[in-house]
C-alpha positions as CSV (number, residue, x, y, z in Angstrom):
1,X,91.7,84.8,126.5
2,X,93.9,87.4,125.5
3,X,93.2,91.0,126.1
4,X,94.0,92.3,122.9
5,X,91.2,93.8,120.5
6,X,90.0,92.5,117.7
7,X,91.3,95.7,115.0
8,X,88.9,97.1,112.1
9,X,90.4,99.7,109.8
10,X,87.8,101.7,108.5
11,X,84.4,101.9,109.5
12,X,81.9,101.8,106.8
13,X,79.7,99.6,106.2
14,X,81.7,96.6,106.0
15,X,84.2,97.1,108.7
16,X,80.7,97.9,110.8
17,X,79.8,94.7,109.5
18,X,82.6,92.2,110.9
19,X,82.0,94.2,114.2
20,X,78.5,92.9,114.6
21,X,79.2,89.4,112.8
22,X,82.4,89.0,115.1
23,X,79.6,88.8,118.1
24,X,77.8,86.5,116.6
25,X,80.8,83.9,115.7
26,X,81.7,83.9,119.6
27,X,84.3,86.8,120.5
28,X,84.2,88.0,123.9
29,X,87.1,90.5,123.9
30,X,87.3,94.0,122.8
31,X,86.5,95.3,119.5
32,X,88.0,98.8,118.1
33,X,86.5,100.0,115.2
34,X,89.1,102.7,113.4
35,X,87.2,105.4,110.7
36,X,89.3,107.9,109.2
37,X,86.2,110.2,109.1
38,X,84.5,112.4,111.7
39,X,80.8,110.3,111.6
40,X,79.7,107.2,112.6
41,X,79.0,104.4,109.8
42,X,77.1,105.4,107.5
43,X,74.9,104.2,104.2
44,X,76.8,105.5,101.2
45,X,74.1,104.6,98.5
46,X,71.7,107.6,99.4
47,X,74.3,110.3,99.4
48,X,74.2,110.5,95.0
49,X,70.0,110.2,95.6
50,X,68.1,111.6,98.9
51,X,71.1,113.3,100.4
52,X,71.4,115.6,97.1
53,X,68.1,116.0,97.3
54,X,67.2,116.8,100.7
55,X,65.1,114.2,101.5
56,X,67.8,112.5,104.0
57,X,69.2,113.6,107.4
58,X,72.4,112.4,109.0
59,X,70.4,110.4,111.4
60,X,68.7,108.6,108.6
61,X,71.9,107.3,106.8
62,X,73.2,106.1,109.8
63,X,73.4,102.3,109.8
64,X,74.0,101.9,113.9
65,X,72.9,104.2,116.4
66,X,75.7,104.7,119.5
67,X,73.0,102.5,121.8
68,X,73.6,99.6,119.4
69,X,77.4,99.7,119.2
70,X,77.4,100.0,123.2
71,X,75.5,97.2,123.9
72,X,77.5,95.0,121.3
73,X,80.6,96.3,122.8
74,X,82.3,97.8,119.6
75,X,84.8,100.3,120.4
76,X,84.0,103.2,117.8
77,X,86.6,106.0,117.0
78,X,86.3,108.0,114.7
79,X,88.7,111.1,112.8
80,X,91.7,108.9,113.7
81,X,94.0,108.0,110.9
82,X,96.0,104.5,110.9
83,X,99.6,105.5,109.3
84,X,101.3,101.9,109.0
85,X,100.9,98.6,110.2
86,X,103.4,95.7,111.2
87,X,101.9,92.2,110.8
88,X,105.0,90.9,112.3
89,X,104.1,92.4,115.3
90,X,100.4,92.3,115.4
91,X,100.5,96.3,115.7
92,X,99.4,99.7,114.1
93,X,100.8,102.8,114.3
94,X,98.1,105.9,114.0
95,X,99.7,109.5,112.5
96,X,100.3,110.7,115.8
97,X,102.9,107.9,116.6
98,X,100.5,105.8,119.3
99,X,100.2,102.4,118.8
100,X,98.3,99.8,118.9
101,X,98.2,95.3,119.1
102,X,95.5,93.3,117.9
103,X,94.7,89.7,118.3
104,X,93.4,89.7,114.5
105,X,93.2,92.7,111.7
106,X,90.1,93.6,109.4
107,X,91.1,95.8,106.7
108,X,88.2,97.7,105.4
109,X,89.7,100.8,104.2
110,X,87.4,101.3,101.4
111,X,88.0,103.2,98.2
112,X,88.9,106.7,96.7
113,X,87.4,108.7,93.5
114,X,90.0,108.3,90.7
115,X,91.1,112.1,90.1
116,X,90.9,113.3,86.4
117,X,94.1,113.9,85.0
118,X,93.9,117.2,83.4
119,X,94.4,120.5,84.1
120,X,92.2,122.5,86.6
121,X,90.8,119.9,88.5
122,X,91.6,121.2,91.7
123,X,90.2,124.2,90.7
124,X,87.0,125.6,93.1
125,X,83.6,124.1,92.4
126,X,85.4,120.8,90.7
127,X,83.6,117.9,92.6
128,X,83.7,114.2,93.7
129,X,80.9,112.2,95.5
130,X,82.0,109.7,98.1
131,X,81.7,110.4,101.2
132,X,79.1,112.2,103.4
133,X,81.1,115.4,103.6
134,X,81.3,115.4,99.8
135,X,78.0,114.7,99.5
136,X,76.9,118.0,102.2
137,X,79.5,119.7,100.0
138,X,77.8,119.4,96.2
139,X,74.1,119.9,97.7
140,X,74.5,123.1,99.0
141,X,75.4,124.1,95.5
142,X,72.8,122.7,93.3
143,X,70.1,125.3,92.7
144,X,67.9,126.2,89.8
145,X,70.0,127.2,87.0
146,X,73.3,126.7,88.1
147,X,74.8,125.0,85.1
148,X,76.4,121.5,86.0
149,X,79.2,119.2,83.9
150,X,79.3,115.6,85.3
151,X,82.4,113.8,83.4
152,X,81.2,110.0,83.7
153,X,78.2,108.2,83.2
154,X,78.3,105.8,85.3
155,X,76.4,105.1,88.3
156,X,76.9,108.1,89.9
157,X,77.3,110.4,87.7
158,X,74.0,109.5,86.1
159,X,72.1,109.3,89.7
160,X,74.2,113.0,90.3
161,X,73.0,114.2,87.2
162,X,68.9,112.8,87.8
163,X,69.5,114.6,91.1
164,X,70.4,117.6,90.1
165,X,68.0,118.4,87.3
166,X,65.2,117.6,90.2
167,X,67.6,120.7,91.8
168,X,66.4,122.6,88.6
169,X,70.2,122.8,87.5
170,X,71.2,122.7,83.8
171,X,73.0,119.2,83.1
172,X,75.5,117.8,81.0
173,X,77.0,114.9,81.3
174,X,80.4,113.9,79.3
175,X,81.3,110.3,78.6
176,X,84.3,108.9,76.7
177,X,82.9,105.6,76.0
178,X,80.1,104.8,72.8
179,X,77.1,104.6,75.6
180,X,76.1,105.0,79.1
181,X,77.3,102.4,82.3
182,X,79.4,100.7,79.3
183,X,81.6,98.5,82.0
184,X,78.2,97.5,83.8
185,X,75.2,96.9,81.8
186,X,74.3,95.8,78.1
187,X,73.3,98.1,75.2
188,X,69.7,98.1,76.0
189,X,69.9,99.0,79.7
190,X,72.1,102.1,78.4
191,X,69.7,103.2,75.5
192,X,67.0,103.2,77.8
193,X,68.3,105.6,80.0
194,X,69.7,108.1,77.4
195,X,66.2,108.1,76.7
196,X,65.3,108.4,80.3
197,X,68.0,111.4,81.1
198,X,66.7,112.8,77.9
199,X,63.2,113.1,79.0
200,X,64.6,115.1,81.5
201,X,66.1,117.5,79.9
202,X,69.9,116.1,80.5
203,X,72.3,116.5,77.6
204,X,74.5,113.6,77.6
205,X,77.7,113.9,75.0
206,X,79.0,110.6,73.8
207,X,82.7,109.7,72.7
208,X,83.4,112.9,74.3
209,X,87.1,113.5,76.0
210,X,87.8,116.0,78.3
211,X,90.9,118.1,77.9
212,X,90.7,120.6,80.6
213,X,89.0,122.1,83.5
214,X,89.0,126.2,82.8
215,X,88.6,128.8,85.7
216,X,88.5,132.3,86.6
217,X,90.1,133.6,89.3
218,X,90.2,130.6,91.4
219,X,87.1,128.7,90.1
220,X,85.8,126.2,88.0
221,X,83.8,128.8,84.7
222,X,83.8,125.8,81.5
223,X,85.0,122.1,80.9
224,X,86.9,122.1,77.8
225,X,85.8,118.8,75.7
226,X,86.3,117.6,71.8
227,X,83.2,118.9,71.4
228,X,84.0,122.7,72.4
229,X,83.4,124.0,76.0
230,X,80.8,123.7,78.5
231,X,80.1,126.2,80.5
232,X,79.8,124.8,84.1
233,X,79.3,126.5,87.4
234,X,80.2,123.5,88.7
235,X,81.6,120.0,88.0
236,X,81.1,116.2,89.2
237,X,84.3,114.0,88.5
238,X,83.1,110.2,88.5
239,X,85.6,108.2,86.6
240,X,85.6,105.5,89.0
241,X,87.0,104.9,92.4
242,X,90.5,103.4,93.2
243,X,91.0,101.0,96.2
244,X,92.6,102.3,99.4
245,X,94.9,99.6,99.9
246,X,98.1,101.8,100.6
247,X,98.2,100.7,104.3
248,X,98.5,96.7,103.1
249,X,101.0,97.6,100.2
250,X,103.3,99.5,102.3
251,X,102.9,96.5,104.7
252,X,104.1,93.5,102.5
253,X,100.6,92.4,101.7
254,X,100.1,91.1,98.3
255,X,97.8,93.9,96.6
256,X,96.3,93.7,92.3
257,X,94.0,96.7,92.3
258,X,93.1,96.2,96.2
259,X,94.2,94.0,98.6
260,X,93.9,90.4,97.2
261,X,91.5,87.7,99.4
262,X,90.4,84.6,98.9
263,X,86.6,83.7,98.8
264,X,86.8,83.7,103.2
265,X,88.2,87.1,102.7
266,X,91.6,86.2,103.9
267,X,94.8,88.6,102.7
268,X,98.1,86.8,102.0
269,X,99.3,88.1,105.7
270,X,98.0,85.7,108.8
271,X,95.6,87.1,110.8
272,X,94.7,89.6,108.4
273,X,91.9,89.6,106.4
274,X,90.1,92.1,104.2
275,X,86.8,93.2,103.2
276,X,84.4,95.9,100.7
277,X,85.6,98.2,98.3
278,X,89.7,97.7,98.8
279,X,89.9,94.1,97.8
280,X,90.0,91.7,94.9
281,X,88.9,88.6,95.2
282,X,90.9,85.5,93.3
283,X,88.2,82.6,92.8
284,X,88.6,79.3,92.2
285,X,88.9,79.0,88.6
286,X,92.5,81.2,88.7
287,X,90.1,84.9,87.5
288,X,89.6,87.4,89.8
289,X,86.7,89.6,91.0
290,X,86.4,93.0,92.0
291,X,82.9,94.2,93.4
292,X,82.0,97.5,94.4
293,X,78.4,97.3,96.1
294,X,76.6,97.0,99.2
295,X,76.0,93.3,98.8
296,X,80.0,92.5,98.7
297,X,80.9,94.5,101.4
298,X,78.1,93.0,103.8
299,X,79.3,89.3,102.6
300,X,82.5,89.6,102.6
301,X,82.6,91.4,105.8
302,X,81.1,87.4,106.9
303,X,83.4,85.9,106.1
304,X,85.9,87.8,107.1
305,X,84.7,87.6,110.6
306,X,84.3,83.6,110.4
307,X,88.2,84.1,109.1
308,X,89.3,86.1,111.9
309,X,87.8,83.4,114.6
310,X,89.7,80.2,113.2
311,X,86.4,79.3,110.7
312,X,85.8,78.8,106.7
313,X,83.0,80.7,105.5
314,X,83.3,81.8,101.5
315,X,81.1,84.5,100.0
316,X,79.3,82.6,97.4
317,X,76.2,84.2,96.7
318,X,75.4,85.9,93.3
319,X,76.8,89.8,93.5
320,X,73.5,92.1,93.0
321,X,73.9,95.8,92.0
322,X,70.9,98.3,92.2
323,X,70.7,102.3,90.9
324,X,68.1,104.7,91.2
325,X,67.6,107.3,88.6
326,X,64.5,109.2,88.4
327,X,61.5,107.0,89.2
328,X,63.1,104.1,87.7
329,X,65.0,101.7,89.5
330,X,67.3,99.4,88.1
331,X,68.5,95.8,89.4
332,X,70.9,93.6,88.1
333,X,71.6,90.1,89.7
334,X,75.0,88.2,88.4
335,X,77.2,89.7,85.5
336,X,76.3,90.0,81.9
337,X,79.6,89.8,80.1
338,X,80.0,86.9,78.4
339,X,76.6,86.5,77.8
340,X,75.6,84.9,74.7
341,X,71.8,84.9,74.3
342,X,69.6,87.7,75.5
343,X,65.9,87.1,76.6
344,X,63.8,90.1,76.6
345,X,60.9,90.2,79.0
346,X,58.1,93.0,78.8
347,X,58.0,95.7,76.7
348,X,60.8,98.2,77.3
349,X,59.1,101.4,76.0
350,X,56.0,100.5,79.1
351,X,59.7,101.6,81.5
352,X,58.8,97.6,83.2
353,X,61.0,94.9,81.1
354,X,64.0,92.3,82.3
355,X,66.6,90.8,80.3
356,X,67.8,87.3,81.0
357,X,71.3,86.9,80.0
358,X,72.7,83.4,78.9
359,X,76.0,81.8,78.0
360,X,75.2,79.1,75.9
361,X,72.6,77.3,77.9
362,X,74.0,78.4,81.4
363,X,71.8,81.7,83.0
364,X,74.8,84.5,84.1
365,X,72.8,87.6,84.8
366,X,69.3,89.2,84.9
367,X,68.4,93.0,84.3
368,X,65.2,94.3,85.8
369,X,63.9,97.9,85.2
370,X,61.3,98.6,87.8
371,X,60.3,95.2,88.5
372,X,61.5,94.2,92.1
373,X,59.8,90.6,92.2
374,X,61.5,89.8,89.1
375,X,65.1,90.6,90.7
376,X,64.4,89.1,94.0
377,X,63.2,85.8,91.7
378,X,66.2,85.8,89.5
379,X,68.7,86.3,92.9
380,X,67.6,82.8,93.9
381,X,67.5,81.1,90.6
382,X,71.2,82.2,90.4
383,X,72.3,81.0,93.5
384,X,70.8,77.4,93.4
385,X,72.0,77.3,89.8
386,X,68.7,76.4,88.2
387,X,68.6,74.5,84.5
388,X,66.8,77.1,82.1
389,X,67.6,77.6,78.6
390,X,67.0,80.6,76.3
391,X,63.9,78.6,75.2
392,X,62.8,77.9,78.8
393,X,62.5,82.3,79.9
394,X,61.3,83.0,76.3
395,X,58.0,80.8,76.7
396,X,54.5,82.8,77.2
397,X,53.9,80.5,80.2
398,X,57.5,81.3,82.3
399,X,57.0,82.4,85.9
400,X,60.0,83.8,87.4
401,X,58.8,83.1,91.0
402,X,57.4,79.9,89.8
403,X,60.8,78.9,89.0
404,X,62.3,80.8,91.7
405,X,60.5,78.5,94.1
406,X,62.1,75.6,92.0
């Protein structure tokens, strides 16, 4: 057997992932696990929600305690950064010129906020969320009354701003598209949490471009829009997230908006593969597919251990997205564009209701707002493909885990 480690680049949650599934597929030999950052893995989904809140401690974001990763024998080292690596040679070279072989190479380098391109964004008090340290960062400066511009309403920019009105700040969030999560959800999932953020006293501007980020002596004092400025103490950029896939670029890999893989998670480089937030996938039918959740990085990570030990194992499953905002949590199982025919079930002003998406007769997607059987049902009608029509999810008598049970 040789002696050489198996190699992960970046350890979030997927590179932690292939870690603990490369036990399980049968490798004996050493495992390194490479983060950039100065913590161990880490949940990332509670750092917009119970981290800004204070309702989360280090220890409880955590996804493996050091006890776990020693008696699975996974190498962790963290605050190292990889500067290049040669697939020719099986190697990697860190910043400070060491290097290092590996028997096989999981990239899992993640993905960066997209900056804002205007002027002042690098002023003081101008904001991203990703990682932990970001997230430590923007809670210590939410407090009642500070006045806060979040540019984006996606995701996490609406769980930001939910967070920090509970903070008692004074929130405005600025979007350039006509509605709210435009790229994820349909209208009605982004008119009912205008309302929502309404209720709470956000003020959320629509169609809205920003033009500049003005300061005063060094920081951030108003966000200059088409609607006037805003004054801001401080200000959350989320515009999206761009994947970290300089290391396989610079290396030969072939790269469309992250490293491409196939559905095992392979990269075009042997040995290699790829996994979470820095890839694209290419399916089958010649599209490709770029996920950015919790799901993806856990099942790609599989299959990219499976990969890395000579096996075929492709991610298959339907992708699931969740967000929390306010008491209201939203789930969404497959995707919605495309979809043709819309089923509405419940009654959207009780804050319970689903929508049942449909491309002719096919099911694509389901929306659930604060109904958690309903999501889990409509996960495993997806995946087994199930024969409903519009008609069928319409009818007074349709059971979702009636059906879910096939």
């Amino acid at each position: 057997m040789t002696s050489d480690p198996m190699v992960i680049v970046g350890a979030g949650q997927a590179g932690l992932q292939i870690a603990e599934s490369l036990r399980s597929e049968g490798w004996e030999g050493p495992i390194r696990l490479l983060g950039d950052e100065p913590h161990p893995p880490y949940h990332r989904p509670p750092l917009s929600k119970a981290w800004l809140l204070g309702e989360a401690i280090e220890a409880q974001v955590g996804i493996r305690g050091p006890e776990f990763l020693e008696r699975k024998g996974i190498e962790l080292v963290t605050a190292r950064k990889v500067a290049a690596i040669d697939p020719a040679a099986r190697s990697l070279t860190f910043e400070d010129g060491e290097t290092l072989r590996w028997a096989g190479l999981a990239l899992t380098t993640g993905a960066r906020p997209r900056a804002l391109p205007v002027p002042g964004a690098d002023l003081d008090g101008v904001m991203a969320l990703r990682s932990l340290d970001d997230a430590t960062a923007l809670a210590a400066r939410l407090a009642p009354g500070v006045r806060v511009v979040v540019i984006g309403a996606g995701f996490i920019g609406l769980e930001v701003a939910a967070a920090a009105v509970k903070r008692g700040c004074e929130v405005t969030v600025v979007e350039a598209q006509a509605r709210i999560m435009a790229r994820a959800v349909p209208p009605a999932i982004s008119a009912f949490h205008t309302a929502l953020h309404a209720r709470h006293g956000v003020r959320i501007l629509l169609e809205t471009g920003v033009t500049a980020i003005l300061g005063e002596g060094g920081r951030v004092r108003a966000v200059a829009t088409g609607a006037g400025e805003l004054p801001a103490d401080v200000v959350v950029v989320g515009v999206g997230v761009v994947a970290a896939d300089e290391l396989a670029r610079a290396a030969g890999i072939v790269c469309e908006r992250g490293i491409v893989v196939d559905a095992s998670s392979r990269t075009s480089a042997p040995g290699i593969v790829a996994a979470g937030d820095c890839t694209v996938r290419h399916l089958g039918d010649g599209t490709s597919q770029r996920l950015e959740s919790v799901q993806n990085a856990v099942e790609q990570a599989k299959s990219a251990a499976a990969a890395l030990m000579g096996k075929d194992r492709p991610f298959t499953a339907t992708p699931w997205f969740w967000s929390d905002q306010y008491d209201v949590k939203l789930q969404m199982a497959g995707l919605s564009a495309g979809a043709t025919a819309t089923v509405t079930r419940g009654d959207p002003a009780s804050g319970r209701f689903a929508l049942w998406h449909f491309a002719g007769d096919r099911l694509i997607a389901v929306d659930t707002v604060n109904l958690a059987q309903e999501h889990m049902a409509a996960r495993r009608i997806l995946d087994r493909g199930a024969a409903l029509s519009p008609e069928d999810v319409a009818a007074a008598a349709f059971d979702p885990m009636a059906a879910a049970r096939g």
